[in-house]
C-alpha positions in Angstrom: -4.0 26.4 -11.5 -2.5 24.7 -8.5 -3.8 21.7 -7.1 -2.9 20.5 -3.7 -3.5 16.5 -2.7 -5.3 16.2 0.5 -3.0 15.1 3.3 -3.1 11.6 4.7 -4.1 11.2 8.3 -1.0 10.9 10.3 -0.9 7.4 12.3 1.0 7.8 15.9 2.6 4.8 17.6 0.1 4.9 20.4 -2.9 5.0 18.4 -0.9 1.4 16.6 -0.4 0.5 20.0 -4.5 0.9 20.9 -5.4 -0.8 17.8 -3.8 -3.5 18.5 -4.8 -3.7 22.0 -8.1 -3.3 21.6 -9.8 -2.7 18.1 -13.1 -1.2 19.2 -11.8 1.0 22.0 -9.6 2.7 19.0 -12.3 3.4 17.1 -14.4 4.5 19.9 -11.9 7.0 20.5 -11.6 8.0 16.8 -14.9 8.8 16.6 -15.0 10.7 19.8 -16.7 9.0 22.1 -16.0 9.1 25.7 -15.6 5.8 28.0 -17.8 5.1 30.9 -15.6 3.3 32.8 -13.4 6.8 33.6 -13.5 5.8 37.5 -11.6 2.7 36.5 -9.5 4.6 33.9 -8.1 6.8 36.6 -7.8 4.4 39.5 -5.6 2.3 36.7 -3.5 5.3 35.9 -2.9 5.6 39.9 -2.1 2.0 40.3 0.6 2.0 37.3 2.2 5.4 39.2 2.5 4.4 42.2 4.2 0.9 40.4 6.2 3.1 38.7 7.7 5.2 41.8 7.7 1.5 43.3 10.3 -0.2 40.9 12.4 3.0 40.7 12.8 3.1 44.6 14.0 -0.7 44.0 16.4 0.5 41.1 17.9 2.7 43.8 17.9 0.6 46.4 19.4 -1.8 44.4 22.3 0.6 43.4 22.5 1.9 46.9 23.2 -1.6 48.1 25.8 -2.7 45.5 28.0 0.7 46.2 27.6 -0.6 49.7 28.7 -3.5 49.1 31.7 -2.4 47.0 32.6 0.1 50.1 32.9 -2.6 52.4 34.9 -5.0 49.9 37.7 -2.2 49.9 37.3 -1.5 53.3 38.2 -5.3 54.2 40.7 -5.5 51.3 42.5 -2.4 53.6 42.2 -4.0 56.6 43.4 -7.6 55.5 46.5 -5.4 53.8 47.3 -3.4 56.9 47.8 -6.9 58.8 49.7 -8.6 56.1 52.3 -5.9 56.1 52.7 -5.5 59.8 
């Protein structure tokens, strides 16, 4: 006869993430019951996109502005050169 053990449940980072966050939402959602706060929910999960497109505009602004930057170093670096040597 072959016997076969009964496989643990498998624990995913996020679920350790809500646990730790909030103990009773976890099991709330273990146990398969809905929030009631879902208006909330999703106005959150808009605020933390638009955040998100927010801080990556900024990244590239931000890189945008130090290529810039660099341009017009060598640009001046030229200029100064062409003066010095004629």
């Amino acid at each position: 006869m072959c016997y076969t053990l009964p496989m643990p449940p498998i624990v995913r980072a996020s679920e350790i993430g809500s646990y730790l966050y909030c103990r009773r939402a976890w099991w709330y959602r273990k146990q398969g019951i809905e929030s009631e706060n879902q208006t909330e929910l999703a106005t959150g999960t808009e605020l933390h996109r638009r955040h998100g497109r927010k801080v990556i505009a900024a990244g590239l602004l931000r890189t945008l502005g130090v290529l810039l930057l660099l341009a017009a170093l060598i640009l001046l670096v030229a200029y100064l050169t062409t003066l010095l040597l004629n």
